[in-house]
N, C-alpha and C positions, 0 to 999 in steps of 0.2 A: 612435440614428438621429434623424434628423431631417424632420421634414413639413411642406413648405410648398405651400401656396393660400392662394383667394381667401377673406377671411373676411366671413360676410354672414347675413342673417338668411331662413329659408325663406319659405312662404307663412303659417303662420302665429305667423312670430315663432322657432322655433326657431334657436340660434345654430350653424351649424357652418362647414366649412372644406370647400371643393372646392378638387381639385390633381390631380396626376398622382402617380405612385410608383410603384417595383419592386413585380412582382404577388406574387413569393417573400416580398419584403420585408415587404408585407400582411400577407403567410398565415404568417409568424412569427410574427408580432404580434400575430396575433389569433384569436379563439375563438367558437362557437356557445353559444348556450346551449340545451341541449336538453331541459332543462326544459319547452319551453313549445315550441321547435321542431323538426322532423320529423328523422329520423335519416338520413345519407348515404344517397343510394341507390347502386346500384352503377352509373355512367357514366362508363365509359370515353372514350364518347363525346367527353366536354369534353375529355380529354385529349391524344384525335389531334386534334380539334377546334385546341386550342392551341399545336400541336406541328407540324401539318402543316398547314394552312389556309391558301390562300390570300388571301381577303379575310376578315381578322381582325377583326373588331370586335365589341365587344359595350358596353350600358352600363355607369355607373359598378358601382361594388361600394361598398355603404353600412355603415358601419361609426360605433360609438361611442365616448367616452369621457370618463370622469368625472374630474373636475379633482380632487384631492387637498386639503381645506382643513379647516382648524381655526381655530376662532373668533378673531379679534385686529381687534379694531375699528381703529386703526388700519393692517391693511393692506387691508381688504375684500376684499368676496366678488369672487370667482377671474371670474366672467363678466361679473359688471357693469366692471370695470378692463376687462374682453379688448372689452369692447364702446363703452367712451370711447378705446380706441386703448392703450390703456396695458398694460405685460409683467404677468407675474405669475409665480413662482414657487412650487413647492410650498411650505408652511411645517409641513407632518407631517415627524416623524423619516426618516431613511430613502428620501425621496424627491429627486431634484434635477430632478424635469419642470419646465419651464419654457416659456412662451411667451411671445412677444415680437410687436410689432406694427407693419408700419409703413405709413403714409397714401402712396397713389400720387396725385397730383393731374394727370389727365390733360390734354392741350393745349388741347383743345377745352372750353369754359369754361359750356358747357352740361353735359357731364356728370359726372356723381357720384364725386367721391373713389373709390379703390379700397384695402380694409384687406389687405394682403398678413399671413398668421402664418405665423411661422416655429415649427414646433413640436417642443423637444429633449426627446425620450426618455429616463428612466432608463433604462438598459440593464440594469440590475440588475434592472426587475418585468417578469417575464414576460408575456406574453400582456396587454399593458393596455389593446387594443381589444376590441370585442364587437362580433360578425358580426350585420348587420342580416338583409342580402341582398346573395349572390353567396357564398354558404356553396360550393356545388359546385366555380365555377369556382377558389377560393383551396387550396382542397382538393386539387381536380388540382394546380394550382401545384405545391403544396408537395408534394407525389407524383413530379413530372418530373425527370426527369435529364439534358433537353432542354436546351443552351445555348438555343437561339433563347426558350425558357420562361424562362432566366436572365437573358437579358436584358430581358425584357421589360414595357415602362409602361402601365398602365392609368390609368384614372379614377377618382377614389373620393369620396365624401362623408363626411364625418367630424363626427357629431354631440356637442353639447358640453354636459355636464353636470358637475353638481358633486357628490363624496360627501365628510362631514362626520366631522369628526373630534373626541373631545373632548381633553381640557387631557391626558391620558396617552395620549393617540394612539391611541385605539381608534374603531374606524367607528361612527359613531352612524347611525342608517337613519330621517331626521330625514326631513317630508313633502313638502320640496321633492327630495331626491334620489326619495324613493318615487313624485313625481308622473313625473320625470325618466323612473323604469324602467317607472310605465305605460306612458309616450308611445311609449316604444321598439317595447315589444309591441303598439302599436297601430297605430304603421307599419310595422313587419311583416308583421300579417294584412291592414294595407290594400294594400300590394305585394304581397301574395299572391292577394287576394282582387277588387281593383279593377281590377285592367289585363284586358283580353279579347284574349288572344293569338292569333296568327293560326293556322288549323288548320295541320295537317298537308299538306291537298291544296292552301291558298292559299298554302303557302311552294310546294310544287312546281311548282305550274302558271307561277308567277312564272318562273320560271328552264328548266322542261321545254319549257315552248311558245316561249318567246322564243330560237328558232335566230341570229337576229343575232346577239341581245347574248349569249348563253352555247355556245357551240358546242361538240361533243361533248368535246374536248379540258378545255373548263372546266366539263363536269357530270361529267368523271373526277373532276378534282383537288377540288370543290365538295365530291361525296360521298364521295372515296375508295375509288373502286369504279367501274365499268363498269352497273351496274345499273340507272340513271337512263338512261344509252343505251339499254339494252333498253324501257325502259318508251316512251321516246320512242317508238322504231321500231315498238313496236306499235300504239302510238294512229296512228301515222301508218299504219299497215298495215291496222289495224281499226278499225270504228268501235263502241266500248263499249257505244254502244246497243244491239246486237245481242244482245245477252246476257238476257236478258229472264227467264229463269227467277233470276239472280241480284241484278237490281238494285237486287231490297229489300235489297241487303248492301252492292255495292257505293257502292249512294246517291250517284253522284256522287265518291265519294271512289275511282276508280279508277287515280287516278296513286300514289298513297301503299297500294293495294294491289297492285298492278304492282309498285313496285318494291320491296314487303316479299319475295315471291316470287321475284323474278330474284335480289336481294343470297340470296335461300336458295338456289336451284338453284346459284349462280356459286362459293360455297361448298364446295358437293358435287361441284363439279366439273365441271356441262352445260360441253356443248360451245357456246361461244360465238353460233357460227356458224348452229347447229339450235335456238339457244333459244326466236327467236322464235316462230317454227312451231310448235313443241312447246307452248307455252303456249299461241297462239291456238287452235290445234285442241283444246286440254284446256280452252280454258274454253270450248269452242262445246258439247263434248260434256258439263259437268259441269250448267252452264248449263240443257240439255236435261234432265238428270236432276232437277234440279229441279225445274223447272217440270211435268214429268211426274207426281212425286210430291209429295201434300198435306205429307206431315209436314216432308218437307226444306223446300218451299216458306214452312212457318209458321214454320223455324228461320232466325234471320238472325246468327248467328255468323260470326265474322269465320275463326275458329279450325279450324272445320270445313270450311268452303270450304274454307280453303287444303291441309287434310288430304286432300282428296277428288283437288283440284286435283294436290296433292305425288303422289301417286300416283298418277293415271292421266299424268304426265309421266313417271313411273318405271317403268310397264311393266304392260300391259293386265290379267293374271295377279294379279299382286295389289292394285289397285283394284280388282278384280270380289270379290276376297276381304274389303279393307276395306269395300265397300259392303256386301257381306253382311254383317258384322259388326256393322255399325252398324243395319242394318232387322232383324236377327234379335236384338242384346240394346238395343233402342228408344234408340240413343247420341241419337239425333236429338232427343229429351227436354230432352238438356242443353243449355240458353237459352247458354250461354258456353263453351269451354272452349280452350284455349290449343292451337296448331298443337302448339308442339314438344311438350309435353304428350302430344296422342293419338298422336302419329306415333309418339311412344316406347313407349306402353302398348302397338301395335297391330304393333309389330317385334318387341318382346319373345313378346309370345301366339305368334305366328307362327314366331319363332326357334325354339320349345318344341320338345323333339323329342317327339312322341306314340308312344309305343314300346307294341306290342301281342304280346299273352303268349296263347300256346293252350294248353291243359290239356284232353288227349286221351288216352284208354290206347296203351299198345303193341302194336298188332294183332297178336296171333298173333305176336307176337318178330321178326317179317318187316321187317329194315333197310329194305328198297324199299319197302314203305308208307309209312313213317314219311318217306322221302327225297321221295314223291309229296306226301305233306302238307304236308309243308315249301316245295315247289314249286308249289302251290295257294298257299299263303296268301303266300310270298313275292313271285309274280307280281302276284297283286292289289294288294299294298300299296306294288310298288316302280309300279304303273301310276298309282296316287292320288298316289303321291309326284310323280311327273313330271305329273302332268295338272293336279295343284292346287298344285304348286309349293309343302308341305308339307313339314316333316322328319319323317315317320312312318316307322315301321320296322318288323321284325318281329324279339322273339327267337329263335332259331333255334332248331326244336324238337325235343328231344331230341338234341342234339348237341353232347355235351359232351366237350371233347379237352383232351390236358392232362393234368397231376398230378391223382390223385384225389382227389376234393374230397365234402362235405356234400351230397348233391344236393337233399336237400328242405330245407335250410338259402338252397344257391341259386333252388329256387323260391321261396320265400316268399320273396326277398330281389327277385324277376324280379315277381311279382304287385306287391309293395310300388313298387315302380318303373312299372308299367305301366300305361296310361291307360285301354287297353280289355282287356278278357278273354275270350277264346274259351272255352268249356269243351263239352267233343264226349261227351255222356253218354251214347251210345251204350255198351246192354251193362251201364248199373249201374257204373262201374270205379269202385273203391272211392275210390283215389288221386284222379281229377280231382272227386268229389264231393265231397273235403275240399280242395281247391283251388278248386274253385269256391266252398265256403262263406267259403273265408279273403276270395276278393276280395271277397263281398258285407259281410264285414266291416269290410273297406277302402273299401265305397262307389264303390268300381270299375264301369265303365262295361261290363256284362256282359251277352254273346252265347252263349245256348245252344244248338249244334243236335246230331244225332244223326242217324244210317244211317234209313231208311224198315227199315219191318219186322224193326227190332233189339228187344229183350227192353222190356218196358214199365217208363217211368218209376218209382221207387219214391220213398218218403218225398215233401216238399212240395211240391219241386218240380213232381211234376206237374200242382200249380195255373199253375204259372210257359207265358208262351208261348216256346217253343222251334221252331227250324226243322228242319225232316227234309231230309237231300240225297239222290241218288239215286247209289248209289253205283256202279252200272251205266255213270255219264256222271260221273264223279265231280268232274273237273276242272272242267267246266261249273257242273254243278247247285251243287259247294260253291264255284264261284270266284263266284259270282253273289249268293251269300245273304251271304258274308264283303267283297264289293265294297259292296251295298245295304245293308247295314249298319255299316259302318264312315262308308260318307256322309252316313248317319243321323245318327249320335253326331256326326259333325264339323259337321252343320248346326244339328243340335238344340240340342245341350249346350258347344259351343265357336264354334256361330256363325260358322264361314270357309265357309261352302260353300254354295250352293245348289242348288237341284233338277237 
């Protein structure tokens, strides 16, 4: 291949070549060193960026390369010739790079020569440029399968150095190339470290608020999304000061938080139409949560917000459950933590199905007790189920159909599975005493009651606090105690529920 620009000396004397070139062409060519620099991040971003954009541009892509030389007094060193105008050829084995130079002497007789190089490639060494900066965007390049990305010319600076060979062709790492490979590293971390990029909210407001110049049609294709419309339409709807319990968070930066939220809801599929509405009443009412309470108020995560926010736009029911979650195991603690992150841990908990086990004797051999019991503790739990919007459930008790099977194999397999444990000690029954001890050996979340006026507790348990129900009013007395303490355990010990 070949590369031709302008060749000239930077600001302080370094010699390289600025030109245009195929971006594929580049990212062929050339390599990071990541020894000393950061490793890809994952951005796709640059990719549609590249691929789909309509106003494309970005700066050069800076790139190196060390001229190939072995000592021979008569032909001299490779940059002092490229910089009196004159070609130079590799003279190591195995190389045929060469460049060549030639003087443009423009009309106007005031201004300065111009050194045009034209610079030919061995094709034969791989990779024989070294990525300055524009590692990401050469990367995407070379990743797309985009014609429009195949064809396409960027700008590049090309820095020129020499490494040393001796009399049998081996690289000597002599102190002018070693000063050559500081320099390199040093503009690097100074392009990394020296420029002060514009935020995040001053690229938006640039283009969000300016209705003339970007109209909704060119903040679609800008961001590739519909989102940036939403954000508009709500600044134009509300006014963000309003929000006052959140704008230790928002700070000012509430266009780039707007539309981190709308690109999530547009995603998941909101309804276009109701989205704005939905968010502005979810941040008037999240807003208000804050400011009501201290510890939300002293948390300024970006993260949480939007968790809080993602959910009470999804459905009243379980925001009331994430916020219990979050004030009953102290989340609000944590200074940082990432939306998609909690939103995930706090679907999953939730998902959980809480599957609860009763360990009762068999009254008097009487099906319709056992069929009554079952319709006690089944109604309570399919009512917590629908009220708190929970997967809780109840094993069905004593109701086994089917091939005959293990049955105290199936309980201890029903306790091992189960979150909470009922155990009905009424009577001393042998059987649910050693079921109750298996779940306390599992650490199981266990409720003991028993009949008012049944035979008295025996062994330890009767240090333990157990409920009596009134078996007179049975449905009531034990749908009451099995209701009040299941929302116990979901408040206490799993934290979705409140008073």
């Amino acid at each position: 291949m070949i590369i031709q620009g302008i060749l000239d000396n930077s600001l302080n004397g370094q010699l390289c070549i600025r030109g245009f070139a195929n971006i594929k062409e580049l990212a062929r060519l050339s390599e990071a060193d990541y020894s000393y620099q950061r490793g890809l991040l994952d951005r796709s971003d640059i990719s549609d960026f590249l691929e789909t954009q309509t106003y494309l541009f970005f700066p050069e892509v800076i790139l190196s390369y060390k001229f190939r030389y072995k000592f021979d007094e008569k032909k001299g060193e490779p940059l002092k010739l490229i910089q009196e105008g004159r070609s130079y050829k590799s003279n190591v084995r195995g190389d045929n790079t060469e460049i060549s130079i030639k003087v443009v002497n423009p009309k106007d007789n005031n201004a300065l020569p111009v050194k045009v190089a034209e610079l030919k490639l061995d094709e034969g060494i791989e990779k024989p440029f070294h990525r300055i900066d524009g590692n990401h965007r050469l990367n995407a390049a070379e990743q797309s399968s985009s014609d429009k990305v195949g064809r396409m010319v960027i700008p590049f600076c090309l820095l020129l150095g020499t490494e040393y060979y001796d009399a049998k062709d081996c690289c000597i790492n002599n102190d002018v190339s070693k000063n050559f490979d500081k320099a390199v590293k040093v503009f690097f971390h100074n392009i990394n470290t020296k420029t002060i990029p514009l935020t995040s909210e001053e690229n938006l407001k640039v283009m969000i608020d300016d209705t003339d110049n970007f109209p909704d049609e060119e903040l679609e294709d800008i961001f590739a999304g519909r989102h940036s419309i939403l954000t508009r339409r709500l600044i134009n709807r509300v006014n963000p000061d309003i929000f006052i319990g959140i704008s230790h968070i928002l700070n000012n930066n509430y266009r780039t938080y707007f539309n981190d939220i709308f690109h999530r809801l547009l995603i998941a599929g909101i309804d276009e139409d109701a989205a704005v509405e939905k968010v502005s009443n979810s941040l008037q009412a999240v807003s208000q949560l804050y400011n009501d309470n201290a510890n939300l108020k002293a948390n300024d995560s970006f993260g949480l917000l939007t968790a809080f926010l993602w959910y009470h736009i999804n459905g009243i029911d379980k925001y009331n459950a994430f916020k219990n979650w979050i004030f009953n195991n102290h989340i609000f603690e944590i200074k940082e933590v990432k939306a998609s992150s909690i939103i995930r841990i706090f679907d999953k908990l939730i998902s959980q199905e809480i599957k609860v086990f009763v360990a009762m004797p068999y009254f008097e051999g009487n099906a319709e007790i056992i069929e009554e019991y079952n319709k006690i503790y089944s109604d309570v739990i399919t009512g917590i189920a629908e009220e708190k919007r929970f997967n809780i459930s109840l094993f069905p008790i004593m109701c086994n159909k089917g091939a005959t099977g293990d049955q105290i194999q199936d309980i201890i397999n029903k306790i091992k599975e189960a979150k909470i444990v009922f155990a009905d000690i009424t009577d001393n029954n042998a059987n649910v005493l050693y079921e109750l001890g298996w779940a306390r050996a599992l650490e199981k979340k266990v409720v003991i009651v028993k009949r008012k006026n049944s035979k008295p507790t025996k062994s330890d348990i009767q240090n333990d606090t157990w409920h009596e129900y009134d078996d007179s009013c049975r449905s009531i007395s034990l749908g009451r105690i099995a209701k009040d303490n299941i929302i116990e355990i979901l408040k206490n010990n799993y934290g979705l529920v409140s008073d």
